[in-house]
N, CA, C and O atoms as CSV, one atom per row, in Angstrom:
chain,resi,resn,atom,element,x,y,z
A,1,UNK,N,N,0.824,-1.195,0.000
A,1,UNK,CA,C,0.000,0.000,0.000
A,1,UNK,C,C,0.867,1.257,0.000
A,1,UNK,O,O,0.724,2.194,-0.785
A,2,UNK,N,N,1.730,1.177,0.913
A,2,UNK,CA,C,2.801,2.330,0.788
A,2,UNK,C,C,3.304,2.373,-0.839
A,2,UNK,O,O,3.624,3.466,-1.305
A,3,UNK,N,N,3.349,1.450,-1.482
A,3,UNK,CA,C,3.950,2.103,-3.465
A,3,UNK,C,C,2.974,2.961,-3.624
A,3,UNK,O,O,3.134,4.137,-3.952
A,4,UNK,N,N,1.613,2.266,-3.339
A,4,UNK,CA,C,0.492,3.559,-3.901
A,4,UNK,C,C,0.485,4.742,-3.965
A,4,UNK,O,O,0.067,5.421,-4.904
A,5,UNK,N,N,1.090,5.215,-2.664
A,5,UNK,CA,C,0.817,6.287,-2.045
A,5,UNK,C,C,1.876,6.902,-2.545
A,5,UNK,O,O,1.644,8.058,-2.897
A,6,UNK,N,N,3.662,6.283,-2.798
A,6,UNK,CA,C,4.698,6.737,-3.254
A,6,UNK,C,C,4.524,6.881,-4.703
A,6,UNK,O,O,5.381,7.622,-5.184
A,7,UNK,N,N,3.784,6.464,-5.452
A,7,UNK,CA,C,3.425,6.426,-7.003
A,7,UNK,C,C,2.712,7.793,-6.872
A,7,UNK,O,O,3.500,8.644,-7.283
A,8,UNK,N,N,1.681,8.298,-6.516
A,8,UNK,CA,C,0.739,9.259,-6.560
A,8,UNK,C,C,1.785,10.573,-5.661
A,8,UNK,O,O,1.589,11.779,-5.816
A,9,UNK,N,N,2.606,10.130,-4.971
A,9,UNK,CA,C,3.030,11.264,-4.557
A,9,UNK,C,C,4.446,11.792,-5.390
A,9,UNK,O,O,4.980,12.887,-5.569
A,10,UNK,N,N,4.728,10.413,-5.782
A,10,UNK,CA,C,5.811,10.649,-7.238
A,10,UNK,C,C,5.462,11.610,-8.390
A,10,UNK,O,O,6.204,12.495,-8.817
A,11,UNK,N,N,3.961,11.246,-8.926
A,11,UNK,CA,C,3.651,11.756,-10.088
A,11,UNK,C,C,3.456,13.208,-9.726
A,11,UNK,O,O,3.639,13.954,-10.688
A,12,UNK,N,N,3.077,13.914,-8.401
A,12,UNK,CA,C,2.050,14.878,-8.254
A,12,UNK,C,C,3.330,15.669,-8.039
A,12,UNK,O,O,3.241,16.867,-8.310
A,13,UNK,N,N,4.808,15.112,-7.491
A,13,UNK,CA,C,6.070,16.029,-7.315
A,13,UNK,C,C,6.663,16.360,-8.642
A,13,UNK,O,O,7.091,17.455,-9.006
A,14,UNK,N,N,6.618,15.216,-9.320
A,14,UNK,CA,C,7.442,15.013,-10.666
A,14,UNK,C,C,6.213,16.434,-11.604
A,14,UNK,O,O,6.845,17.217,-12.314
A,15,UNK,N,N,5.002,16.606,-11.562
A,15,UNK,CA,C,3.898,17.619,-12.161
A,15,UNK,C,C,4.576,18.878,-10.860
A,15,UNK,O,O,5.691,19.384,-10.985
A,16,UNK,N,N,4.218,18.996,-10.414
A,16,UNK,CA,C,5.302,20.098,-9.939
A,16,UNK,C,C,6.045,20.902,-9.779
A,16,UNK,O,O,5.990,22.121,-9.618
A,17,UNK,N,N,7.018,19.957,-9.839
A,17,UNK,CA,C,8.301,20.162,-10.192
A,17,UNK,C,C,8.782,21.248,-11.680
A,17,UNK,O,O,9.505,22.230,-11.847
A,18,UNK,N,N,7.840,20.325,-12.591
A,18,UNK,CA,C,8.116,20.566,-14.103
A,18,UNK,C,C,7.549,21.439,-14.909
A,18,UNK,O,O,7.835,21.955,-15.990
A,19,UNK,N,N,6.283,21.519,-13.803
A,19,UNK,CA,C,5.370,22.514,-14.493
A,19,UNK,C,C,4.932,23.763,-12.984
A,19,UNK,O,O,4.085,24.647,-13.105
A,20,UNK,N,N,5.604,23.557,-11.905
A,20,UNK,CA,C,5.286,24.723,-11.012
A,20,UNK,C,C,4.501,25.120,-10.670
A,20,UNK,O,O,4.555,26.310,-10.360
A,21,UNK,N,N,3.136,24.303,-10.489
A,21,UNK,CA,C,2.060,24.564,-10.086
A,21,UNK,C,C,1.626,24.208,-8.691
A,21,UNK,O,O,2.050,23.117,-8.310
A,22,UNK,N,N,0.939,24.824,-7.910
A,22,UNK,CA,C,0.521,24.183,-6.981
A,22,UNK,C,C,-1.409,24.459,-7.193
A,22,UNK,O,O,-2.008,25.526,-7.328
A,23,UNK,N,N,-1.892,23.206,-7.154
A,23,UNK,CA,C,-3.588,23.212,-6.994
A,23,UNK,C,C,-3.762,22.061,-6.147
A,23,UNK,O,O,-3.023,21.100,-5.934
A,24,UNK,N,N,-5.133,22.432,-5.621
A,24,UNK,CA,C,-5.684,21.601,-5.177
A,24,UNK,C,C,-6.717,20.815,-5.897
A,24,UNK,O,O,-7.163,21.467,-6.842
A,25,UNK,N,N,-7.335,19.456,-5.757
A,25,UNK,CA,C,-8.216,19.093,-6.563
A,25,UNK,C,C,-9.694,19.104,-5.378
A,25,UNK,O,O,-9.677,18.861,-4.171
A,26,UNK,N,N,-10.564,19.380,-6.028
A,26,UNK,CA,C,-11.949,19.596,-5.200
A,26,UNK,C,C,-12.687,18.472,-5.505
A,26,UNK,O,O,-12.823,17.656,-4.593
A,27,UNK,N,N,-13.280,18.197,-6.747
A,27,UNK,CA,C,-13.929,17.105,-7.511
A,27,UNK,C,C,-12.905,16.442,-8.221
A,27,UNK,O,O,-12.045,16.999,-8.905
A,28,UNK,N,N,-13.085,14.730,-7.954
A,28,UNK,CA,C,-12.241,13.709,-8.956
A,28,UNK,C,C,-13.163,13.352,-9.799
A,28,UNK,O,O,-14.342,13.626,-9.575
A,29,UNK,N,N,-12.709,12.571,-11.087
A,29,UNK,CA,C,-13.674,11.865,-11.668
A,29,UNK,C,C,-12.055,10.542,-12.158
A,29,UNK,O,O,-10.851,10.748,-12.310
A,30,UNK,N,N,-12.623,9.713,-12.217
A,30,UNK,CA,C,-11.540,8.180,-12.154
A,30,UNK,C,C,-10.493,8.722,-13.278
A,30,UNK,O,O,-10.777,9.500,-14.189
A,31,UNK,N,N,-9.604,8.317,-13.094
A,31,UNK,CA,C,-8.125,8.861,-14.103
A,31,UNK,C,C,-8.338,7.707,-15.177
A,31,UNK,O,O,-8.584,7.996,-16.349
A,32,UNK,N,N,-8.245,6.494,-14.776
A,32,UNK,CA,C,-8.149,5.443,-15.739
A,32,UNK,C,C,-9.331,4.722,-14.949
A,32,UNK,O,O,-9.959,5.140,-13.976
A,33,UNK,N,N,-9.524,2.859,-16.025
A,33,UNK,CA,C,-10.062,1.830,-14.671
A,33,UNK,C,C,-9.177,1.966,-13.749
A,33,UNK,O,O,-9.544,2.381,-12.649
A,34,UNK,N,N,-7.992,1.689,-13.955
A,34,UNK,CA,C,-7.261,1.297,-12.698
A,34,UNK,C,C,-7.353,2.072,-11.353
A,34,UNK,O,O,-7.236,1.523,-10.257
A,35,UNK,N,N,-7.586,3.466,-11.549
A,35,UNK,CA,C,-7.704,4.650,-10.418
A,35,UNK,C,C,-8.842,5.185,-10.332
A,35,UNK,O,O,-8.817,6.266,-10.921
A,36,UNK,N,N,-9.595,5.019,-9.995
A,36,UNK,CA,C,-10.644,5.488,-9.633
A,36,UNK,C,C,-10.930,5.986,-8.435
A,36,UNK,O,O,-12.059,6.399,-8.170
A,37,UNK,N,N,-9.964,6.000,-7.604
A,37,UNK,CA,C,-10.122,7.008,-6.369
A,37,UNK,C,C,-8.863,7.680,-6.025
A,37,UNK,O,O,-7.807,7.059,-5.897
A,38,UNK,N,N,-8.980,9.013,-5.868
A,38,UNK,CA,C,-7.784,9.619,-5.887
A,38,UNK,C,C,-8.428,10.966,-4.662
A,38,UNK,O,O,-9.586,11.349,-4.489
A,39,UNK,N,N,-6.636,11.586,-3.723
A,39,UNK,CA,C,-6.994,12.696,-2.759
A,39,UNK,C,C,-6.139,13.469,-3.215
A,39,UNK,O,O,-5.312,13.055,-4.028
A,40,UNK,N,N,-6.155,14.823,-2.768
A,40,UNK,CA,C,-5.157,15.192,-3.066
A,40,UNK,C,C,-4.128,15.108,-2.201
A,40,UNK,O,O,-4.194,14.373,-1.216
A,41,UNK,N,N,-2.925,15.950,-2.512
A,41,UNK,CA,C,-1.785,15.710,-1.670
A,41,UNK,C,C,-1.298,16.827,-1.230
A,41,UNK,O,O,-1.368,17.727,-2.067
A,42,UNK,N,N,-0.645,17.235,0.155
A,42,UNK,CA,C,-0.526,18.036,0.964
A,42,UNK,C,C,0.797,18.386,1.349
A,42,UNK,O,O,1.269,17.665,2.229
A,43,UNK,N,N,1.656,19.474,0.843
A,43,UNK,CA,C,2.918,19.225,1.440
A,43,UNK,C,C,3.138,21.039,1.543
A,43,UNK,O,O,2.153,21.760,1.385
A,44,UNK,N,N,4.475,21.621,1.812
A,44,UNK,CA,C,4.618,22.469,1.412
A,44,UNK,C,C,6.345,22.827,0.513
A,44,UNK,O,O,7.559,22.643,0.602
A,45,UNK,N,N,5.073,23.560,-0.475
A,45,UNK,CA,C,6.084,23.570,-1.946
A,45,UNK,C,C,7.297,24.634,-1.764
A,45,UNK,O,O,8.421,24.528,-2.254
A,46,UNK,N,N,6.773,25.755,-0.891
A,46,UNK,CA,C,8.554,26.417,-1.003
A,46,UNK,C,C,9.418,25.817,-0.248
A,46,UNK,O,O,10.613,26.050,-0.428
A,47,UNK,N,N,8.848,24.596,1.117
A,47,UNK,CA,C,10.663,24.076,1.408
A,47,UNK,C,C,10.565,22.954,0.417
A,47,UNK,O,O,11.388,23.249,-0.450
A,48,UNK,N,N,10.036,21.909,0.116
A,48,UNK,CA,C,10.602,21.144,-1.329
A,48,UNK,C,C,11.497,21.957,-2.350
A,48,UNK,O,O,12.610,21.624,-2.757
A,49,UNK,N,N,10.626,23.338,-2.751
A,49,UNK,CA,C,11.351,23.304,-3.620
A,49,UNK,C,C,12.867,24.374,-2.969
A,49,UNK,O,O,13.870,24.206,-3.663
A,50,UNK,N,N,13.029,25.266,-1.901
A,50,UNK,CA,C,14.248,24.920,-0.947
A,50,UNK,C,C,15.211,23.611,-1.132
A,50,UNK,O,O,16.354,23.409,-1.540
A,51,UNK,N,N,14.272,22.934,-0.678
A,51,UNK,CA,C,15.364,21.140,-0.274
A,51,UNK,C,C,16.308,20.763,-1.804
A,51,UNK,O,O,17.404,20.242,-2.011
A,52,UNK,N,N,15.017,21.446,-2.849
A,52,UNK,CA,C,15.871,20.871,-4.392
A,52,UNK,C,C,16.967,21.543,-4.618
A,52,UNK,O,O,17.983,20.894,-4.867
A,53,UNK,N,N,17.028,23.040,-4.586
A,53,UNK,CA,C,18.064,24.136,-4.931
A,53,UNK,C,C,19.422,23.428,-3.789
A,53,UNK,O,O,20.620,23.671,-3.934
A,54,UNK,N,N,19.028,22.840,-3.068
A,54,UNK,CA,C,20.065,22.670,-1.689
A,54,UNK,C,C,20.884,21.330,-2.113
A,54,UNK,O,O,22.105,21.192,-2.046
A,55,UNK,N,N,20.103,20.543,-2.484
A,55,UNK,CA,C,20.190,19.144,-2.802
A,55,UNK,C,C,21.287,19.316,-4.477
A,55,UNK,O,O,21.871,18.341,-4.950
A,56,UNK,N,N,21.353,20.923,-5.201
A,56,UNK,CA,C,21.987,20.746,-6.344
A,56,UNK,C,C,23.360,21.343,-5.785
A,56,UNK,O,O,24.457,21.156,-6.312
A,57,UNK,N,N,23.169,21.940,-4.863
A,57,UNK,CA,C,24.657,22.584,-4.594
A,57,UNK,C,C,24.824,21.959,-3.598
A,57,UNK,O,O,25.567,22.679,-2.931
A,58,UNK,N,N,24.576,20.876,-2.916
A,58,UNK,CA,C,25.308,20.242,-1.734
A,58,UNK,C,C,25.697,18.778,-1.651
A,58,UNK,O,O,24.655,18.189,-1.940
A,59,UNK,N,N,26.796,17.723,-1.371
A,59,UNK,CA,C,27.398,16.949,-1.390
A,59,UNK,C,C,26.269,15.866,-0.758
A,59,UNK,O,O,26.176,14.761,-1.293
A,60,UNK,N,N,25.178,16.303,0.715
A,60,UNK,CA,C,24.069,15.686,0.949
A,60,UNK,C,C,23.193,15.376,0.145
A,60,UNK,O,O,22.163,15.917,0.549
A,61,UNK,N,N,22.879,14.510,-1.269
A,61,UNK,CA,C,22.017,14.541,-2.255
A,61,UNK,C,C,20.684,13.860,-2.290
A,61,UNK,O,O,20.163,13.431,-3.319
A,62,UNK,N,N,19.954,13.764,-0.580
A,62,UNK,CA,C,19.202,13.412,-0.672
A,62,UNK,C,C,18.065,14.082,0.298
A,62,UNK,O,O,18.459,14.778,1.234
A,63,UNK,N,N,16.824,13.909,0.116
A,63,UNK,CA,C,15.701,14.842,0.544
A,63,UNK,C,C,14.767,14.195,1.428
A,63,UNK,O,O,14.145,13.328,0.815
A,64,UNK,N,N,14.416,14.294,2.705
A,64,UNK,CA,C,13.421,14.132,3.266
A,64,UNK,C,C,11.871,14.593,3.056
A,64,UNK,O,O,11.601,15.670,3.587
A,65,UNK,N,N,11.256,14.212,2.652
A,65,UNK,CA,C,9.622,15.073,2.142
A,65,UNK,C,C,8.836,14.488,2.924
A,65,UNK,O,O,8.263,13.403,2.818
A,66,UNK,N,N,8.830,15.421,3.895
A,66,UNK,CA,C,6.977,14.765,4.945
A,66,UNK,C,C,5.948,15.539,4.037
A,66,UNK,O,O,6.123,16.600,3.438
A,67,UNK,N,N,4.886,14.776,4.087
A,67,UNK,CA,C,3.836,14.969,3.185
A,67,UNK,C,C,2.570,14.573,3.984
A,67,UNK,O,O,2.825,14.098,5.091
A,68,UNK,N,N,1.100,14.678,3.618
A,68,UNK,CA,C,0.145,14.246,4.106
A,68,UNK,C,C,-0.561,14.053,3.192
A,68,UNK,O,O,-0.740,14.932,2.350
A,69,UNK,N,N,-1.279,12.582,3.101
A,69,UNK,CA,C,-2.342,12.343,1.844
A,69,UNK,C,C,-2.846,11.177,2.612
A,69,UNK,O,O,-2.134,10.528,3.377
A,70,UNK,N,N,-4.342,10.887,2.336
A,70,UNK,CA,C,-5.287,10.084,2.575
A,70,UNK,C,C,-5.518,9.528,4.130
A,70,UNK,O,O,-5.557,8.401,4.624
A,71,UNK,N,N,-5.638,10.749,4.602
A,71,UNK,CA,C,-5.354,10.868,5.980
A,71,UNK,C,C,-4.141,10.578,6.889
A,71,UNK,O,O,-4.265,10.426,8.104
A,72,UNK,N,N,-3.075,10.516,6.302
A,72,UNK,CA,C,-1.920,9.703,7.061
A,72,UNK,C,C,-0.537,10.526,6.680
A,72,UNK,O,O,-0.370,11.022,5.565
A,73,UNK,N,N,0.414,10.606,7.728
A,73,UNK,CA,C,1.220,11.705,7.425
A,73,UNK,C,C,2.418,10.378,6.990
A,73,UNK,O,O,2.386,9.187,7.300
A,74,UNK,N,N,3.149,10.934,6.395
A,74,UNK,CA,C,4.725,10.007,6.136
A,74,UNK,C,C,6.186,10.786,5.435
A,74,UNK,O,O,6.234,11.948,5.031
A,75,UNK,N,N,6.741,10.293,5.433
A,75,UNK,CA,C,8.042,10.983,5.289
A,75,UNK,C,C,8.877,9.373,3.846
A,75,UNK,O,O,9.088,8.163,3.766
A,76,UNK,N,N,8.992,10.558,3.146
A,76,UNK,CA,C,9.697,9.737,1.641
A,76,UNK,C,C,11.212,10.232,1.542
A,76,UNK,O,O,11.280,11.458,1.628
A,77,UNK,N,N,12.047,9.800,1.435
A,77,UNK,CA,C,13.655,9.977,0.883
A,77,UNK,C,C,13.613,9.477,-0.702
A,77,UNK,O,O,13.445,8.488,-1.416
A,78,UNK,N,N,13.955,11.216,-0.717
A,78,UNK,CA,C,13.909,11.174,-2.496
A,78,UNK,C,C,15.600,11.222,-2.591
A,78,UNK,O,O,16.230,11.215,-1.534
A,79,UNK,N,N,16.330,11.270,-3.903
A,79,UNK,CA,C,17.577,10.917,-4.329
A,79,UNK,C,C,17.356,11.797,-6.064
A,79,UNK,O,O,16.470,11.580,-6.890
A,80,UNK,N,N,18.190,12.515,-6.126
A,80,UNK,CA,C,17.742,12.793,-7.549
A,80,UNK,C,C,18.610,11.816,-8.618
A,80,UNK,O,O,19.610,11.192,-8.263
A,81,UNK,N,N,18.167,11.795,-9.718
A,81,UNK,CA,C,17.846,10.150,-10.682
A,81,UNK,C,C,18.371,10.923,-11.967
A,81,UNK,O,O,17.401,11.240,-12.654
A,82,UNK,N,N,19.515,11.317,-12.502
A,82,UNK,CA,C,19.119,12.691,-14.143
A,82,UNK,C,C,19.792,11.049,-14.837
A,82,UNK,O,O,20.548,11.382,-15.750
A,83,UNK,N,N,19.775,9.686,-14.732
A,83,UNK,CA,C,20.013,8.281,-15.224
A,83,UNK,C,C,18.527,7.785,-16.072
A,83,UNK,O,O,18.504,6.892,-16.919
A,84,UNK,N,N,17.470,8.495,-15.675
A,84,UNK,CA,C,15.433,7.845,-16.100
A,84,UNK,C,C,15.688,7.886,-17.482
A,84,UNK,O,O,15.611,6.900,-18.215
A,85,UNK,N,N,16.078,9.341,-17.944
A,85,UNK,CA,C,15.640,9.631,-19.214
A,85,UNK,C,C,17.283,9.711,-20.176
A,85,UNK,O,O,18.342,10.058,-19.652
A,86,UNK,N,N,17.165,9.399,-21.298
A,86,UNK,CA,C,18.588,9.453,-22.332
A,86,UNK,C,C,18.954,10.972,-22.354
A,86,UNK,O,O,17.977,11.596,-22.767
A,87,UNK,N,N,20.030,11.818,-22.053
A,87,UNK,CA,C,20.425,12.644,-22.845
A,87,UNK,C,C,19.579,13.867,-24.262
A,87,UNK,O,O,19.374,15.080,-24.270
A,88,UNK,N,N,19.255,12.560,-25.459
A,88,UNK,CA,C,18.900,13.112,-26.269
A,88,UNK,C,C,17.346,13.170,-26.235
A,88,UNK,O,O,16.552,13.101,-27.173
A,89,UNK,N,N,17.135,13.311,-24.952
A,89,UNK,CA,C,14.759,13.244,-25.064
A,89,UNK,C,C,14.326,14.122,-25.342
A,89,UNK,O,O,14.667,15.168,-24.791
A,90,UNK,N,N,13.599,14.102,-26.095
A,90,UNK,CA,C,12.606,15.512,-26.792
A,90,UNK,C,C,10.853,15.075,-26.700
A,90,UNK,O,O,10.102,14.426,-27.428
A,91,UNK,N,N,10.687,15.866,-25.312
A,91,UNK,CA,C,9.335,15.869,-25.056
A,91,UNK,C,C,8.350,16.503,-25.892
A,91,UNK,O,O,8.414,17.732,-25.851
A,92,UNK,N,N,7.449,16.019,-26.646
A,92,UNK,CA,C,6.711,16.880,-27.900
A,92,UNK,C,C,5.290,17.231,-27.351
A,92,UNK,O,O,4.664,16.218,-27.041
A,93,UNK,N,N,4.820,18.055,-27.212
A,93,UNK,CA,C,3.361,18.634,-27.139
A,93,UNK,C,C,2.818,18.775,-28.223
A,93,UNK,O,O,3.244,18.269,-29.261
A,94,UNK,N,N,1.389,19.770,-28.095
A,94,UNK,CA,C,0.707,20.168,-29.421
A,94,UNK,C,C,1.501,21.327,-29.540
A,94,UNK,O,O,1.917,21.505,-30.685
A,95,UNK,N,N,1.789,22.047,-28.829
A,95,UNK,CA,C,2.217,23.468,-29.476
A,95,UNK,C,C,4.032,23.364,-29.802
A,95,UNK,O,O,4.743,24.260,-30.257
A,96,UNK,N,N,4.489,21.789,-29.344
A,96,UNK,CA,C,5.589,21.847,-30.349
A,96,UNK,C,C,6.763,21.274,-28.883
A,96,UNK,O,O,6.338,21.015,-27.757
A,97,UNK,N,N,7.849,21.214,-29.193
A,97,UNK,CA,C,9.054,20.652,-28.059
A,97,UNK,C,C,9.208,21.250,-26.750
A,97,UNK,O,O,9.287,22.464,-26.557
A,98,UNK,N,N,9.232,20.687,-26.190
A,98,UNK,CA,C,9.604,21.607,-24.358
A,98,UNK,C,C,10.750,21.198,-24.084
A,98,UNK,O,O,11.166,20.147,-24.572
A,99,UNK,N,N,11.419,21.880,-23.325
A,99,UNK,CA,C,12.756,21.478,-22.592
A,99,UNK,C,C,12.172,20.480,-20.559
A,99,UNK,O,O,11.279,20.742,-19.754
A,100,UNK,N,N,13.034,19.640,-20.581
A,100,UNK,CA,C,13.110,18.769,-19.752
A,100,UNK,C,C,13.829,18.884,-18.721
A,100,UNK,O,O,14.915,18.338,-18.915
A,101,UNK,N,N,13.763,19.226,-17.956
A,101,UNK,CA,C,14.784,19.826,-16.659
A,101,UNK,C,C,14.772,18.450,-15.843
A,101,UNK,O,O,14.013,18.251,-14.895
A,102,UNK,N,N,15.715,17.511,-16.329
A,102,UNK,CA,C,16.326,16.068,-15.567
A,102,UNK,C,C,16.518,16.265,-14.354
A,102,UNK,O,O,16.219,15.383,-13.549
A,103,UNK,N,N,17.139,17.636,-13.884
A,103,UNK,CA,C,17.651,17.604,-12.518
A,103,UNK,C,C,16.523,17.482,-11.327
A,103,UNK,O,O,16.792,17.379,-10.130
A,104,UNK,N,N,15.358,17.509,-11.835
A,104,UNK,CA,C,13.755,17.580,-11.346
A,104,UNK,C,C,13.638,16.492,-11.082
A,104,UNK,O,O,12.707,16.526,-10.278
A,105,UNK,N,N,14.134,14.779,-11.255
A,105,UNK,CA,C,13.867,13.677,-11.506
A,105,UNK,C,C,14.223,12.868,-10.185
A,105,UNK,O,O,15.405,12.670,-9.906
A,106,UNK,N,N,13.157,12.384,-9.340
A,106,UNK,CA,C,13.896,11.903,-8.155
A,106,UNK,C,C,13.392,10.360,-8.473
A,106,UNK,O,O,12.814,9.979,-9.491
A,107,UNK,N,N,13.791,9.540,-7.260
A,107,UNK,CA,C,13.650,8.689,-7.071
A,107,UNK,C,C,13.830,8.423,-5.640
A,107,UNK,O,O,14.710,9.100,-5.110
A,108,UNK,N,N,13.065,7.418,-4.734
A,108,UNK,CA,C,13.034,7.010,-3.433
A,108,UNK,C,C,11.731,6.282,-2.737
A,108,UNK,O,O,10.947,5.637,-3.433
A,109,UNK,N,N,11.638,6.361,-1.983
A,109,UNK,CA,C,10.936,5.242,-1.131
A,109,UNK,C,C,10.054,5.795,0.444
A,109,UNK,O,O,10.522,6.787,1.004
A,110,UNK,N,N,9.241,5.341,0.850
A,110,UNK,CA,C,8.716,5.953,1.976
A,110,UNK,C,C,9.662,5.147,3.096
A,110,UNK,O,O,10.029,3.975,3.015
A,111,UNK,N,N,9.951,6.092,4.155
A,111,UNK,CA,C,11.004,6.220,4.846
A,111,UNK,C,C,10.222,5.544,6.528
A,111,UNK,O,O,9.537,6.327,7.185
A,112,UNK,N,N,10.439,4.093,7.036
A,112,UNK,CA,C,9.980,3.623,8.207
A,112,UNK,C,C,7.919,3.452,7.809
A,112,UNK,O,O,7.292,3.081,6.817
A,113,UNK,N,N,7.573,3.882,8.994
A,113,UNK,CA,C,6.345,3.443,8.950
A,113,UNK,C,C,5.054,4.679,8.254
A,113,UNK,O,O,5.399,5.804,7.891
A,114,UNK,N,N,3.983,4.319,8.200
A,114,UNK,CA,C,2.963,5.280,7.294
A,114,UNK,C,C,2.083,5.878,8.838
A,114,UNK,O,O,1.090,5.279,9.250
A,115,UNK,N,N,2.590,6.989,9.470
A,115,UNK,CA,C,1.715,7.086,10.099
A,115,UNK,C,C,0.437,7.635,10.351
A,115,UNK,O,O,0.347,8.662,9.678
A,116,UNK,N,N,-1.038,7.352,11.285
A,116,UNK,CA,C,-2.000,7.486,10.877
A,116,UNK,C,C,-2.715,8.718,11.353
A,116,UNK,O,O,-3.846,8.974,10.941
């Protein structure tokens, strides 16, 4: 159950991250079959994004993120990952190529227990 929660809190950092938004969601309607229930997620975005700027200039390259989602608070150790994607990736939209900021790219795991 904890991947779940690290998957959804992966995607919602990795959207983030890349695109700098912070919203909340009010009304869901199912993403796929597979998801059909979704919360939102609760953290705060200026020390994340603090911890990232810190995490590029410091020899410590890894991040603690307490977060809160689906009633339960927990703490994830992220690691940044610029190994996911090749060098040469060219992300294409409708309105044409975006640039990819790799250094955005973490990877990690929820850290001890999920508490409630």
């Amino acid at each position: 159950m904890a991947s779940v929660y690290f998957i959804g809190a992966f995607l919602l950092l990795t959207l983030s991250s890349f695109l700098r938004i912070n919203c909340r969601v009010i009304a869901a309607t199912p993403l796929t079959s597979a998801i059909r229930h979704y919360e939102p997620l609760y953290y705060d975005v200026e020390s994340l994004h603090a911890e990232h700027h810190r995490v590029k200039r410091s020899s410590q390259k890894n991040i603690v993120w307490e977060l809160s989602a689906h009633g339960k608070k927990m703490k994830i150790i992220l690691k940044r990952d610029t190994s996911i994607f090749t060098n040469d990736l060219v992300v294409e939209t409708s309105e044409g190529p975006v640039h990819l900021d790799t250094s955005r790219v973490y990877v990690g795991h929820v850290l001890g227990k999920v508490q409630q």
